[in-house]
C-alpha positions as CSV (number, residue, x, y, z in Angstrom):
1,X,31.0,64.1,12.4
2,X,33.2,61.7,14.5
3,X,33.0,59.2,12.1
4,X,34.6,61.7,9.5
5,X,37.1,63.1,11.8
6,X,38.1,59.2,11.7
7,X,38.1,58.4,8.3
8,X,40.1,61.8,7.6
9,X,42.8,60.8,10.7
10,X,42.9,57.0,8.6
11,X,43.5,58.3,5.1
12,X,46.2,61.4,6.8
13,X,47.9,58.4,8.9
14,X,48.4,56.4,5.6
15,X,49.7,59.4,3.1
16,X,52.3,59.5,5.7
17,X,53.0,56.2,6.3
18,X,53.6,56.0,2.3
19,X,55.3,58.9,1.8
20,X,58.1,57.4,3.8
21,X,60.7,56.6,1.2
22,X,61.1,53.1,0.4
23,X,64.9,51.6,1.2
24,X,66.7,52.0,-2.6
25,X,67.1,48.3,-4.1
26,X,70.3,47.8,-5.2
27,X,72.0,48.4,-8.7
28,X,72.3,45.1,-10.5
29,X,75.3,44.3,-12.1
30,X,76.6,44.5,-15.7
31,X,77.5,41.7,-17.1
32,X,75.3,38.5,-16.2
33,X,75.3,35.5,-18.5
34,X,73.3,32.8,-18.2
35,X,74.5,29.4,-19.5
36,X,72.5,26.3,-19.9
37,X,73.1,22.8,-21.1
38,X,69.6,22.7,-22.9
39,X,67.9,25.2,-25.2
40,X,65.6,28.0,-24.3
41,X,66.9,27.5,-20.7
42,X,66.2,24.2,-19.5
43,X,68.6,21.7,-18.5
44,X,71.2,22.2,-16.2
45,X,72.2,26.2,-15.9
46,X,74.5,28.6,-14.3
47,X,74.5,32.5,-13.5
48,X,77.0,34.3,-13.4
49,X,78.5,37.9,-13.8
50,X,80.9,38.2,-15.2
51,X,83.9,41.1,-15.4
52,X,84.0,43.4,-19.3
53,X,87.3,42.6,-21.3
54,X,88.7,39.3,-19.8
55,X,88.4,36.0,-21.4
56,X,86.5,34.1,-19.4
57,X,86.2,29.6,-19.6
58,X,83.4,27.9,-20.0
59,X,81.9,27.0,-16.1
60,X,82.6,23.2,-15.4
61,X,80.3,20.6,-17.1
62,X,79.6,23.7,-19.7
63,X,82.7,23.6,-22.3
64,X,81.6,22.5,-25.1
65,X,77.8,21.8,-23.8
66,X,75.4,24.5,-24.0
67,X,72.6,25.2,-25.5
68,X,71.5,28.6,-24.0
69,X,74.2,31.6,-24.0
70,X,72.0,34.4,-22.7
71,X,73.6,37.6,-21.8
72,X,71.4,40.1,-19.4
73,X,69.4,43.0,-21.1
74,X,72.1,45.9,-20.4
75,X,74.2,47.7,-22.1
76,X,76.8,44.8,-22.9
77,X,77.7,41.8,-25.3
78,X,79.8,38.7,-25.7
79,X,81.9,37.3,-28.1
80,X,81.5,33.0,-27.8
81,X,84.8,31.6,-28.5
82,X,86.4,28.0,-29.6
83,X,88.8,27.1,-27.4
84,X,90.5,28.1,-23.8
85,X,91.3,31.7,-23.0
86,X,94.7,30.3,-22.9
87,X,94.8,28.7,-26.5
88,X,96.0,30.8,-29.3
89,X,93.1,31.5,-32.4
90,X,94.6,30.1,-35.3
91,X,91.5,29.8,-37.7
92,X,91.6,32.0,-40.7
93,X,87.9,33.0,-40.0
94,X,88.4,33.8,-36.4
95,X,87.1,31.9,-33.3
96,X,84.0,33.5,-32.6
97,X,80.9,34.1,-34.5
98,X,80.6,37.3,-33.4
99,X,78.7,39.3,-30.5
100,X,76.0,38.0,-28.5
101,X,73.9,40.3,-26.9
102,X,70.5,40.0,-24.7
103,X,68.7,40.7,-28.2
104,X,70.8,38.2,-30.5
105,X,67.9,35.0,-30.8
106,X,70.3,32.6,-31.4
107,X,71.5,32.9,-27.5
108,X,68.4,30.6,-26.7
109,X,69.7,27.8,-29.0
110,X,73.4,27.5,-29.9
111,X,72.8,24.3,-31.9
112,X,71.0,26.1,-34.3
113,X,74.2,27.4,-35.8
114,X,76.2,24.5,-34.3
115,X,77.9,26.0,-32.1
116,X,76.6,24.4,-29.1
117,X,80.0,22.0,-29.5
118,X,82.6,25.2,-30.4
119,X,82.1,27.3,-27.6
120,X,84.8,26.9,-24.4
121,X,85.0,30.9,-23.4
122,X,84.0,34.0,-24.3
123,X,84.6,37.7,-23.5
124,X,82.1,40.5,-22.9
125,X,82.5,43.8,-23.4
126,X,80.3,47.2,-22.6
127,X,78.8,48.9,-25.9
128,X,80.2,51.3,-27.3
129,X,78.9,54.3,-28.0
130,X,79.4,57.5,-30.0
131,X,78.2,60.7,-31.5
132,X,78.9,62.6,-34.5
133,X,80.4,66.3,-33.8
């Protein structure tokens, strides 16, 4: 009998322990890139995030050098672009080859549509959403 009283005090001790709330980790941010010199993430990389709707250049050593152009999985996407935020597009075509997102495969190899050369800044936007009335 003692030796259930025990068991029963044990398994009451640890429901209570666990019920304890756990402290809340906190929200990650919108809007991290990652940026690597070599494909599928290798070489040298940086990780950043980054603020929605500003043009944003290349980090140093990465201008015109990467490989990997990964945006986070949340709700946001990038637009690559040739040249400084500073420079004014004057391509026909446009400067970008259009939005990047965390389910784009082509962020994990830029040279695969050459483009690993082009890219000096980009700017990242939240998706848009809407509804039909």
């Amino acid at each position: 009998m003692q030796l259930f009283t025990t068991i029963t005090s044990l398994v009451a001790a640890a429901t209570c322990v666990s019920a304890r709330g756990r402290p809340a980790l906190p929200k990650r941010e919108v809007g991290g890139v990652l940026i690597c010199s070599g494909a599928n993430a290798t070489g040298a990389c940086h990780y950043e995030v980054y603020s929605m709707t500003d043009c944003h250049n290349m980090p140093d050593g990465f201008s015109a050098a990467t490989k990997t152009f990964a945006p986070d999985g949340d709700a946001f996407y990038c637009w690559p672009k040739v040249g400084q935020c500073d420079d004014i597009c004057t391509s026909p075509t446009g400067c970008t080859f259009g939005a990047v997102s965390f389910y784009n495969p082509v962020k994990w190899d830029l040279s695969s549509i050459q483009w690993d050369r082009l890219i000096e800044s980009f700017e990242c936007r939240l998706n848009d959403t809407s509804s039909a009335a």
